[in-house]
C-alpha positions in Angstrom: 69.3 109.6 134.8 72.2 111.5 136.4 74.3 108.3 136.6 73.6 107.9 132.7 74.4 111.4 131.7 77.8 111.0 133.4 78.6 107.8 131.8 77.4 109.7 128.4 80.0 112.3 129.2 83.2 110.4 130.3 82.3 108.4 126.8 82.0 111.5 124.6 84.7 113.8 125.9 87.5 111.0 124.9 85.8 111.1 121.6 85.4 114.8 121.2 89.1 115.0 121.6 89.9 112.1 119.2 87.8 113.7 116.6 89.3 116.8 117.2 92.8 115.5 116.9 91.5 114.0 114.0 90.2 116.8 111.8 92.6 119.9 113.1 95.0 120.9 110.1 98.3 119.2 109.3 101.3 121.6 110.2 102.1 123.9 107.4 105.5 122.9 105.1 107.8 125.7 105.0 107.9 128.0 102.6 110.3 127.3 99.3 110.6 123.1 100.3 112.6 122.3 97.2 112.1 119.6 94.9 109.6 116.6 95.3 110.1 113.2 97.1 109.1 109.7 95.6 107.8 107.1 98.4 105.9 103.5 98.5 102.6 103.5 99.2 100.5 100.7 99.8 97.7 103.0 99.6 95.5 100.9 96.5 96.8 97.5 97.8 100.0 96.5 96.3 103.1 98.8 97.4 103.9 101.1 94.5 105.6 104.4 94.1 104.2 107.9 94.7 105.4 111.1 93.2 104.8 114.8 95.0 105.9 117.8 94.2 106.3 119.6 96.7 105.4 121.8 98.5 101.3 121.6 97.9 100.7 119.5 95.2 99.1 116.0 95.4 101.0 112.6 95.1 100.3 111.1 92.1 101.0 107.1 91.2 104.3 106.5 89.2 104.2 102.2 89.1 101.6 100.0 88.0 101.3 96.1 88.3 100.5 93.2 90.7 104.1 93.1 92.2 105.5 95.2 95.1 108.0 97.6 94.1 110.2 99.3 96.6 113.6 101.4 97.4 113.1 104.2 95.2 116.1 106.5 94.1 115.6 109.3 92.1 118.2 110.0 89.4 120.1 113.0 90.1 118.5 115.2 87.2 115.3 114.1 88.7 113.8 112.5 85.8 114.2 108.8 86.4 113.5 106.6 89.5 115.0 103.2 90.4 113.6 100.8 92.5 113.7 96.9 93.2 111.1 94.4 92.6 111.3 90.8 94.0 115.1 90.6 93.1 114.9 92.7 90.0 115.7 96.7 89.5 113.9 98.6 86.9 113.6 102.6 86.2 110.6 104.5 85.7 110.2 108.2 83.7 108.9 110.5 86.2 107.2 112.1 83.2 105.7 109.9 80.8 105.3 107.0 83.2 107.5 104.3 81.0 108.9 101.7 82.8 112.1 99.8 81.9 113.1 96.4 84.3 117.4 96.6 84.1 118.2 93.2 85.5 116.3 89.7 85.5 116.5 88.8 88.9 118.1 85.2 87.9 121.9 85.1 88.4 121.5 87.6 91.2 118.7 89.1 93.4 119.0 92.3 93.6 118.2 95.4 95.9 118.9 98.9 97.2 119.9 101.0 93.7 122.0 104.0 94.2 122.5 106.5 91.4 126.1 107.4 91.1 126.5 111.6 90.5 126.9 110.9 86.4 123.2 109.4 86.2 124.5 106.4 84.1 125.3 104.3 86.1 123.7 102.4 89.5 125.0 100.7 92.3 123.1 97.7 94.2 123.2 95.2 96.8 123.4 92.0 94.9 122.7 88.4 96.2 123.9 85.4 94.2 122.9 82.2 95.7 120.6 82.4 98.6 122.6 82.1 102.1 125.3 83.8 100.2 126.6 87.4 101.2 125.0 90.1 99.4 128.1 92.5 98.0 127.7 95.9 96.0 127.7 95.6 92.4 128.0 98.3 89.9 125.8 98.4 86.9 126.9 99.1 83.9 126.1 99.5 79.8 125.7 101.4 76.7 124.5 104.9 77.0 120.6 103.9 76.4 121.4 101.6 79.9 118.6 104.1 81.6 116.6 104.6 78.8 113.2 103.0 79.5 112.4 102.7 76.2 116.6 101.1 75.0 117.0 97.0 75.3 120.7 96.7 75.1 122.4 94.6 77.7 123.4 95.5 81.2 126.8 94.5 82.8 127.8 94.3 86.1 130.9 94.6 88.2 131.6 93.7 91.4 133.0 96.4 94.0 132.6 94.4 97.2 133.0 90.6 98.3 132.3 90.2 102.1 133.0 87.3 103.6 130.6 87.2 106.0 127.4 90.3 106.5 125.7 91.7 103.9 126.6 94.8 102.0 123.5 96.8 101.8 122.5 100.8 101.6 125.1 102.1 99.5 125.3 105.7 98.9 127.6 107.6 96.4 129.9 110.4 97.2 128.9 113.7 95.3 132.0 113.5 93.5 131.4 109.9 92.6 134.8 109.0 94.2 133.6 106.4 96.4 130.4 104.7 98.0 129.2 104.1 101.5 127.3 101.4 102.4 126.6 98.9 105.9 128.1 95.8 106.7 127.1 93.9 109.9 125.4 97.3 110.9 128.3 100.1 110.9 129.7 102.4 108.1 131.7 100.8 105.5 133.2 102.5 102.0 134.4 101.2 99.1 136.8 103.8 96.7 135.8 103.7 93.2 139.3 104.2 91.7 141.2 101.0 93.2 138.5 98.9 95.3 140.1 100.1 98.4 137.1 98.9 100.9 138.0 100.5 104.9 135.6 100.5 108.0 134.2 103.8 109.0 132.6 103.1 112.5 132.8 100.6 115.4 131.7 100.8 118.7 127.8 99.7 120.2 125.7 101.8 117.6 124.1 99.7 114.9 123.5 101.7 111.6 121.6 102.2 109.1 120.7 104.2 106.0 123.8 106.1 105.5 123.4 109.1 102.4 126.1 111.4 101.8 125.5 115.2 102.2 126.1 118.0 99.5 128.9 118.7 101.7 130.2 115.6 101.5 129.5 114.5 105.0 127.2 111.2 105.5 124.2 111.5 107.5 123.0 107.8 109.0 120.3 106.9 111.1 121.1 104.6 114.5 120.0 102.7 117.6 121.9 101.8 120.8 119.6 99.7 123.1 116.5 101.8 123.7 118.3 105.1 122.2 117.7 106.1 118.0 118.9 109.1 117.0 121.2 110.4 113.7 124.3 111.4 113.2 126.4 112.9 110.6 130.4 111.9 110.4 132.9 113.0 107.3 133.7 110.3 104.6 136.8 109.2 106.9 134.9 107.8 109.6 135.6 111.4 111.9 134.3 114.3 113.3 130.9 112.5 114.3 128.0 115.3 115.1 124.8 113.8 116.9 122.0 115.8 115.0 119.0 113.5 116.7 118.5 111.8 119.8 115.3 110.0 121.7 112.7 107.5 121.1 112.1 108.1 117.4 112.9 105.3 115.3 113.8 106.0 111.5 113.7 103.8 109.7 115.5 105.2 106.5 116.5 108.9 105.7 116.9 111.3 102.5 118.3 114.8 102.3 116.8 117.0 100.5 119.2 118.4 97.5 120.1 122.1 99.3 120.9 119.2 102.7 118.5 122.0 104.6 115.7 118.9 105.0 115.4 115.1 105.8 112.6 113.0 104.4 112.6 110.0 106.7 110.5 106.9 107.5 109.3 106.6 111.3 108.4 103.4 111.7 107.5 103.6 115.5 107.9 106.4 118.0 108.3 105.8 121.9 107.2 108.9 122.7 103.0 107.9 124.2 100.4 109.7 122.6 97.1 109.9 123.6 95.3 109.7 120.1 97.4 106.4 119.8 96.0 105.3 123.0 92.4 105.5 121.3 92.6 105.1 117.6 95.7 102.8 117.4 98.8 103.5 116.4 99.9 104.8 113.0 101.5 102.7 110.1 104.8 103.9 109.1 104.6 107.4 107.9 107.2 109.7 106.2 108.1 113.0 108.2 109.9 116.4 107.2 113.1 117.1 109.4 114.9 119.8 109.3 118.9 119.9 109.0 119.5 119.3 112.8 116.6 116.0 113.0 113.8 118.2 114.5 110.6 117.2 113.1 109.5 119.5 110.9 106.2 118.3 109.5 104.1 115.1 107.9 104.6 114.8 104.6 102.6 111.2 104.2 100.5 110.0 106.9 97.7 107.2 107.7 96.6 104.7 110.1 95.2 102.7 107.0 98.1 102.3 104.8 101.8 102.5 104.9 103.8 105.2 103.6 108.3 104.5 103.7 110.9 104.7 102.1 111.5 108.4 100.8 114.0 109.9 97.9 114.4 113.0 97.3 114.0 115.0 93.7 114.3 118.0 91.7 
């Protein structure tokens, strides 16, 4: 009987403090968060998007449909979202719900939109024949281009041409001068006005997710080896400032509009915790970090379903 109790013990403690880990609340989100966030969600089976205002309401679902949607970008007046679908991009009314697809998906696959700062126009990471560099194209049209309920054409333009990596993750400049974007995993922009493409980084640190700042400075997430972290550099390539450093691995980031928050993806974390150790470990799950990469909170969570791939709105 003695030996059974303690065997009943060393079994219940561990779940005692799972199901305590479990139930405790969810760090609060600081007062006066701005805006909402849009992410995918694979939450009701197929990934779709989710809209929350934050800080306290619920998400609510945006898309509809038996295809995956992904790489959401909120327009800059927040009323629109862009996002790709199985080589297509289409834009969705935060509102109302209405859903407009932009481009086909034939000629060219494409991915990644990126609002530039006049909210008529996108750029994305475009794909012709399969093997092929993906360059940045510019999308282009008549003003009801972004008008989910308008059916006039949309034209494109190219801005990049690589020879050789793909051009993916572009970002726009809050002047709409130029746009960031990674090739063959380090900071690349291309300047609007003339075409004018020039390298921003080199060295050992492969990047990722780059998204200019209201300051103008572009934040990008990184790994080197064993090491993630995130960095913020100006739009010349200089003045680098580590902001994040250790075992955290994001996979994509999105300032908030004031640049006082980060949404970002963690896909894995290095860091062992013992709730892992029990339960598993999570799916990917979006966090709140602050200005200098300190996690702040959990905005979407789950060790069901999948939460990535944050914008950020008004």
């Amino acid at each position: 009987m003695t030996r059974r109790r303690a065997l009943l013990g060393t079994l219940l403690v561990p779940l005692l403090v799972a199901g305590w880990l479990l139930l405790r609340p969810a760090a609060p989100l600081p007062h006066g968060l701005p805006g909402a966030i849009v992410f995918v969600s694979d939450r009701d089976g197929t990934p779709a998007l989710y809209w929350r205002r934050l800080p306290r309401d619920r998400e609510r679902r945006l898309t509809f449909g038996s295809e995956a949607v992904g790489e959401p970008a909120v327009s800059p007046d927040g009323t629109l979202v862009a996002f790709s679908m199985n080589g297509r991009i289409g834009v969705v009314a935060v509102a109302s719900g209405d859903t407009r697809i932009l481009t086909l998906g034939v000629d060219w696959k494409d991915a990644q939109p990126c609002w530039l700062p006049d909210g008529r126009r996108l750029v994305v990471s475009a794909r012709g024949r399969a093997g092929e560099p993906a360059g940045l194209h510019l999308l282009v049209g008549a003003p009801h281009l972004l008008d989910p309920a308008g059916d006039g054409p949309v034209g494109r333009h190219p801005l990049t041409q690589p020879r050789a990596g793909d051009d993916t993750s572009p970002t726009a400049s809050p002047d709409g001068a130029c746009v960031a974007f990674v090739r063959e995993d380090h900071l690349m922009r291309v300047d609007l006005a003339d075409g004018r493409v020039r390298r921003l980084t080199g060295g050992f640190k492969r990047e990722r997710s780059p998204r200019f700042l209201p300051s103008g400075r572009i934040a990008c997430a990184w790994s080197e080896g064993k090491r993630h972290g995130i960095d913020a550099i100006d739009a010349e390539g200089k003045s680098r400032e580590p902001l994040a450093e250790g075992g955290a691995f994001y996979r994509t980031i999105a300032p908030s509009p004031d640049g006082r928050f980060f949404a970002a993806t963690l896909t894995w974390d290095a860091g062992f915790g013992p709730l892992d150790a029990l339960l598993g470990a999570q799916k990917e799950q979006v966090r709140l970090l602050d200005a200098s990469g300190r996690e702040v909170a959990r905005l979407e969570a789950s060790r069901r379903h999948a939460n990535h791939s944050p914008d950020w709105g008004r």
